[in-house]
N, C-alpha and C positions, 0 to 999 in steps of 0.2 A: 541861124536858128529860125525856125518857122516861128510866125505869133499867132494867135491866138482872135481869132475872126469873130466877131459877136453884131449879129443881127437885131436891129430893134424899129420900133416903128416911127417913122421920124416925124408924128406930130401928134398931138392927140390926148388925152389922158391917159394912155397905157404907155407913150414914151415918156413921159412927164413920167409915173411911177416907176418906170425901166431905169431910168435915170438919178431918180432918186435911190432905189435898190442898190445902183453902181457906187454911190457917193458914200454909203450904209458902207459900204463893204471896203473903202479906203480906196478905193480907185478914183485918183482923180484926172479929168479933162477939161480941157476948154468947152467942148459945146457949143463952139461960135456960132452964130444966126445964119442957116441958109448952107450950113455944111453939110458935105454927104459922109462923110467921112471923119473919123476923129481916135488920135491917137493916147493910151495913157500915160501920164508922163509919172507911173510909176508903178507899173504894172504892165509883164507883157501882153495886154489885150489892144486891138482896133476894133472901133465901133463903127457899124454902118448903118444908116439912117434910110429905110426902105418904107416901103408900101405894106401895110400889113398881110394883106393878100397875095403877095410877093416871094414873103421869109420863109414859108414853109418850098417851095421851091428850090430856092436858092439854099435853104439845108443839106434837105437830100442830094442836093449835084455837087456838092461841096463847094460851092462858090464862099461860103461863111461855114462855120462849123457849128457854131451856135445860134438860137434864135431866140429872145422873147417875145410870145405871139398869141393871141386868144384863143383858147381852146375853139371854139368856136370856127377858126381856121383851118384848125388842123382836124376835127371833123369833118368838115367840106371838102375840103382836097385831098383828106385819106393818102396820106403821100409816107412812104418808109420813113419813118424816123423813132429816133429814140428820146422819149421825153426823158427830161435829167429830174426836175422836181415841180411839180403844182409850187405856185407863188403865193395864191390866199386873195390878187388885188384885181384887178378890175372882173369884180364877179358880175354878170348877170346870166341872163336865162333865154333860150330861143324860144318865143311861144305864137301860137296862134289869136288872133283876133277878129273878132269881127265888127259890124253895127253896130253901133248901143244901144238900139231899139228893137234889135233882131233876138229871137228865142235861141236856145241853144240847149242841149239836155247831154248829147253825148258825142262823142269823135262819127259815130255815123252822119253826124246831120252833114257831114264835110262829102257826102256821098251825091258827083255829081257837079261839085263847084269848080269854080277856079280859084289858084290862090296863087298873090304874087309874091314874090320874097328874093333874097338875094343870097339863098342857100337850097339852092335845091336840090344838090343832094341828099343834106341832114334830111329834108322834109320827103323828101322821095321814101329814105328810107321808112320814115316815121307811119307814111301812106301805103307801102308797104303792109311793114309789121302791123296795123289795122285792118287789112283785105276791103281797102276805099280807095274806090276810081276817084282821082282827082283832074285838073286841068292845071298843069304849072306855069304860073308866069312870071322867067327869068327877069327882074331888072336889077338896076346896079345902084341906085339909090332912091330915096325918098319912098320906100315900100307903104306909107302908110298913108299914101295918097293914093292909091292905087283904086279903093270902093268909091273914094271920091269924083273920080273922072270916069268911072265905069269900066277899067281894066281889069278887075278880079271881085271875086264875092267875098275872100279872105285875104289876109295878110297872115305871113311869118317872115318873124322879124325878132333882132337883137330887146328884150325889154329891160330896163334898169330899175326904174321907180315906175314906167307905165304911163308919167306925164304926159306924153308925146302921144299917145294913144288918146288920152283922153281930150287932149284939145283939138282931133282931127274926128272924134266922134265915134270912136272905138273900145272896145271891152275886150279882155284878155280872158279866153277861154279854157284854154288846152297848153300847158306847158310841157313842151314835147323835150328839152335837155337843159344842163345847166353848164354856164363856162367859166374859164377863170384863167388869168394868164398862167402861161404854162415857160419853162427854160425847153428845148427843144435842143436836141442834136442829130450829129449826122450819122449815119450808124458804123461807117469807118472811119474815125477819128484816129489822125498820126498819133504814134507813142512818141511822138515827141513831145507831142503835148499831155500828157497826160498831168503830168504832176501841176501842172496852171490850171486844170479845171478842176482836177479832186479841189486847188487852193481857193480857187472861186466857191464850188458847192458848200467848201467849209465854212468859208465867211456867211455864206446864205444862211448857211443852217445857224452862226451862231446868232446871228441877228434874230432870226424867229425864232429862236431859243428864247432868246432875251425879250421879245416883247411878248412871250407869254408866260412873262414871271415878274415878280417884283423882289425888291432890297427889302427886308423888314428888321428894323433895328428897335433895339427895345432895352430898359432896364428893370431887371426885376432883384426881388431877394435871394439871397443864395438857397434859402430853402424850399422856391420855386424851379431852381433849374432844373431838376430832371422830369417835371410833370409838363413845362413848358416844352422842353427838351422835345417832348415826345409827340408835342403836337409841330412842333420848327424842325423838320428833320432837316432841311439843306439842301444841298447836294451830296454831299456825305456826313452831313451833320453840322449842325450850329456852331459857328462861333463864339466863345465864350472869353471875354475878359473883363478883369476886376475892375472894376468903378474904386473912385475917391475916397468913395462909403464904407464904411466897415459894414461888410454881410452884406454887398449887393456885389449887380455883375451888370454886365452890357452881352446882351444876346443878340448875333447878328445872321441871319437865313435868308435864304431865297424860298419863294413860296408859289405856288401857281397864282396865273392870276385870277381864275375863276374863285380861288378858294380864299383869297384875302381876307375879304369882311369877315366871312364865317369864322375864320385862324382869328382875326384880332374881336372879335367877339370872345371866342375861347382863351386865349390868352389874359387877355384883359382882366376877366372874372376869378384867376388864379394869380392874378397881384400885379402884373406890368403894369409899368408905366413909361411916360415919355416915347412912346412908339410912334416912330418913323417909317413911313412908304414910302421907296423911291423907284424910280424906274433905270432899269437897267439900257446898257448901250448895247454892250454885245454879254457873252455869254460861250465860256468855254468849256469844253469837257473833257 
């Protein structure tokens, strides 16, 4: 039986969160120090520890079948693949920068410059879709020294917080895309595998199920439950059982998490008490 090939970056903050997602999801591994390679020892997956600018390659050729990889990659090298799911985790943004003491009003003033960056495809296109002659200058790291030594009049470049920008004396002008790690496939994947990845996608899903909701447990009178009732729908509805108390009850729901405070503000003022938040692990449906 073939296993199940999974790509990841093998250092970084996006392997650190890949890894962490795998552990989420009950898959466990050694992860020894300095390996390329690693098996689970309870799940048919192998994990391969690559180059992030690597994975989308080695997808589509089927060297690995899966990848998690920065969107941001998989724009640049426009390579067949089928993304499985957006992840939510290492988000940032591709954008342009300049001087910090330089003017700037709109994407034309870029009419004419050079700019360095270490995507110039995304940015080609971007130069494009503007109808602005630009000058590309391809390097492969430290893009934002580039004004500094006299190599390019701009920078595009990965931004997170911008810090890095501003201590090398640059301002972020033009946000030209945004990215975020992505699961990536190959677009012929064996039906032998199929049923290990629907099981992987499903564990994904429940975990991000589960961290955008919360346990909300609560005790109220019986003469409150069906107005409570109706703000705690559940998943198919609240759980309900009888407390100690004559005429009370224990109300237990899952709730979004955006809408928490709001719910236990409304609740509250219809009689609960002793309410409980908790955060859920996973989350099935």
């Amino acid at each position: 039986m073939s296993m199940l090939k999974l790509a990841i970056q093998k250092k970084g903050r996006l392997s650190d969160k890949s890894l962490a997602l795998l552990r989420d999801c009950g898959i466990r591994f050694s992860n020894g120090k300095g390996k390329l390679t690693d098996k689970s020892t309870n799940f048919p997956i192998e994990i391969l520890y690559l180059r992030d600018d690597d994975i989308p390659r080695y997808v589509e050729n089927g060297t690995v079948h899966l990848g998690i990889v920065g969107e941001n990659e998989v724009l640049e090298q426009g390579r067949n693949l089928v993304v499985k799911r957006r992840l939510g985790f290492a988000k940032c943004r591709l954008s342009l920068a300049i001087r910090r003491e330089e003017e700037y009003t709109a994407p034309q003033d870029l009419q004419g410059k050079s700019i360095a960056t270490s995507y110039p495809n995304i940015l080609q296109n971007y130069l494009n879709e503007q109808n602005i002659d630009a000058q590309i200058e391809t390097i492969s790291g430290s893009v934002e020294l580039a004004p500094q030594i006299g190599l390019a009049d701009v920078v595009f470049d990965i931004v997170s917080t911008g810090s890095t920008l501003l201590m090398n004396g640059l301002k972020e002008v033009e946000k030209v895309c945004t990215s975020e790690a992505l699961l990536i496939a190959n677009n012929e994947l064996p039906d032998s595998l199929g049923s290990d990845i629907e099981e992987l996608l499903f564990r994904i899903q429940a975990i991000y199920q589960a961290q955008r909701s919360k346990y909300v447990l609560l005790n109220t009178p019986n003469s409150a439950i069906d107005a409570i009732s109706s703000i705690l729908p559940g998943v198919k509805g609240p759980t309900i059982m009888p407390l100690g108390v004559e005429d009370w009850s224990s109300l237990h729901a899952v709730v979004p998490e955006d809408q928490v405070w709001d719910t236990i503000g409304k609740i509250k003022a219809l009689g609960a008490e002793g309410i409980l938040v908790a955060n859920i692990e996973n989350m099935v449906q």
